[in-house]
C-alpha positions in Angstrom: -12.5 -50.1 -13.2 -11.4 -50.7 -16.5 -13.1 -50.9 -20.3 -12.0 -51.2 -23.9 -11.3 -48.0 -26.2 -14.0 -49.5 -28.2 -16.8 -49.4 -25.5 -15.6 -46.0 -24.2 -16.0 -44.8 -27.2 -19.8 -46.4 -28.1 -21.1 -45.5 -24.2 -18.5 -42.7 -22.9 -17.1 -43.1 -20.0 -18.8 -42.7 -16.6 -17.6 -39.5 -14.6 -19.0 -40.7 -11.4 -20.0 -44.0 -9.7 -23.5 -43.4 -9.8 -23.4 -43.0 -13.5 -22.0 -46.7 -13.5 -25.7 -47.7 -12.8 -26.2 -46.4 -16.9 -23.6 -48.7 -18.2 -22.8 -52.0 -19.0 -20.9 -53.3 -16.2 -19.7 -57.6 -16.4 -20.2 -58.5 -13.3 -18.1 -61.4 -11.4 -19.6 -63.6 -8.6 -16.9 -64.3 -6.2 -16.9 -66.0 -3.0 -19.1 -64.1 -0.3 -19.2 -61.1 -2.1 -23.0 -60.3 -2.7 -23.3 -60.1 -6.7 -23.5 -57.1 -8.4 -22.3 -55.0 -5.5 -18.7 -52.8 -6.1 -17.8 -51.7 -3.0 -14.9 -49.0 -4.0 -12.7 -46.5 -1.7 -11.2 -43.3 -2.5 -9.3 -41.6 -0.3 -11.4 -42.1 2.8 -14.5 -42.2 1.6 -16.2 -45.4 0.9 -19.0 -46.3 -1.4 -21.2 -49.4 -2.6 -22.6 -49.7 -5.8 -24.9 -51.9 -7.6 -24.2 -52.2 -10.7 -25.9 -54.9 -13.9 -25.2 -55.7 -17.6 -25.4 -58.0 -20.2 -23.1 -60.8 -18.6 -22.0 -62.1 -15.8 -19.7 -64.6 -14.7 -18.0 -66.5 -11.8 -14.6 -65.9 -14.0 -12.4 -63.4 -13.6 -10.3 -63.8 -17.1 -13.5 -64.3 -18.8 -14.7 -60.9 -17.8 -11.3 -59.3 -18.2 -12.0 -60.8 -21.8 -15.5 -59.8 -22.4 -14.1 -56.0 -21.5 -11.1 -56.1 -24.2 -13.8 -57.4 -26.9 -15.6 -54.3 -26.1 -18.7 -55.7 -24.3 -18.6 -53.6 -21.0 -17.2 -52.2 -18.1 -14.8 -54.4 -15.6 -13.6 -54.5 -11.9 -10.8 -56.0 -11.3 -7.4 -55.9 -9.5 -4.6 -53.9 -11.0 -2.2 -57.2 -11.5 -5.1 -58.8 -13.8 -5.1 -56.1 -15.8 -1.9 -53.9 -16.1 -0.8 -55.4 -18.9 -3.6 -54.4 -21.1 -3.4 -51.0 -19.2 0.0 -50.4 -21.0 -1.0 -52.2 -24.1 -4.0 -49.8 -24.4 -6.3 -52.5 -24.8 -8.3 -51.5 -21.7 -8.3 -47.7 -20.5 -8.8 -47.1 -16.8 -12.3 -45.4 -15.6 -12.7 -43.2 -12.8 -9.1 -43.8 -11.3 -9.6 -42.4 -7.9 -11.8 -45.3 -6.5 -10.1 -48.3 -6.0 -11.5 -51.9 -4.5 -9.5 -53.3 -1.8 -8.0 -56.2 -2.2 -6.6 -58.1 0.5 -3.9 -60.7 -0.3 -2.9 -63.6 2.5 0.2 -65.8 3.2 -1.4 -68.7 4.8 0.7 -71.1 6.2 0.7 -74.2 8.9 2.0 -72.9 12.3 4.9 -75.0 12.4 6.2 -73.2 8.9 6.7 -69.9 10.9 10.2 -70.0 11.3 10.7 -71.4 7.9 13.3 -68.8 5.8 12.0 -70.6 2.6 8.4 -69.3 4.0 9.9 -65.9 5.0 11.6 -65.2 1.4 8.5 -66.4 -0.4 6.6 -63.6 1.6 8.5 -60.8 1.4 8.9 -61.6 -2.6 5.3 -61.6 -2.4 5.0 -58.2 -0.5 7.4 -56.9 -2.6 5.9 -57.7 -6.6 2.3 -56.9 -5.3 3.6 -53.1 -3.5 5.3 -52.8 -6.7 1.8 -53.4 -8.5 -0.3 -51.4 -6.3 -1.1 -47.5 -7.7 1.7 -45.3 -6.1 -1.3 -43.6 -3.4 -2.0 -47.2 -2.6 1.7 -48.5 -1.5 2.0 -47.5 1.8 -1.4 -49.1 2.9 0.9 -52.5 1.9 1.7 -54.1 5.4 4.8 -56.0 5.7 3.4 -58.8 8.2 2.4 -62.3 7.1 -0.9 -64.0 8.6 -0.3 -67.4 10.4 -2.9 -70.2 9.9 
């Protein structure tokens, strides 16, 4: 959950997810995900919230852009927006829930023995772990899914 300095400073920052219902929130529609619907974790207690604003998109870099320009509150993986974390264009809100986000190596069978396959993979495992917040590393599985 992530906004601009801008926003957070015109609407504050929420200091609980059900105060998320009170802000602007950009809202992505992605696959099978129902829209408007965060389902976030912290620790071990999960929670879904429905959240609305002012726009809404089925883009992920349009929203992250929409939230840097000041126009609401985002949701979106850590790699998307790390970058702007640092560069203080976007300040992180409420940073004890988190959405999971499951990432797949999907391969043909006969691949499964492939090195090239393997080394791709455990690159893979290893930038995203590297990405993930610190409490959130160990929950990175070193196995691969075969298609």
């Amino acid at each position: 959950l992530c906004a601009a300095p801008a926003y957070v400073q015109r609407r504050g920052s929420p200091r609980t997810l059900d105060e998320l219902a009170a802000h602007d929130c950009l809202v992505i529609k992605e696959r099978d995900h129902p829209f408007g619907v965060w389902k976030l974790r912290s620790g071990n207690q999960e929670r879904s919230v429905k959240v609305t604003g002012p726009l809404s998109t089925n883009h992920g870099e349009m929203a992250v852009q929409w939230a840097r320009d000041g126009h609401g509150i985002v949701l979106r993986s850590l790699w998307d927006v790390a970058a702007d974390l640092q560069a203080g264009s976007l300040l992180q809100l409420l940073p004890e829930w988190q959405q999971q986000a499951n990432i797949w190596a999907v391969y043909p069978t006969r691949l499964e023995r492939s090195a090239k396959v393997r080394v791709c993979v455990e690159f893979l495992q290893e930038f995203f772990s590297k990405q993930a917040p610190t409490g959130f590393r160990n929950a990175i599985k070193k196995e691969a899914t075969i298609a």
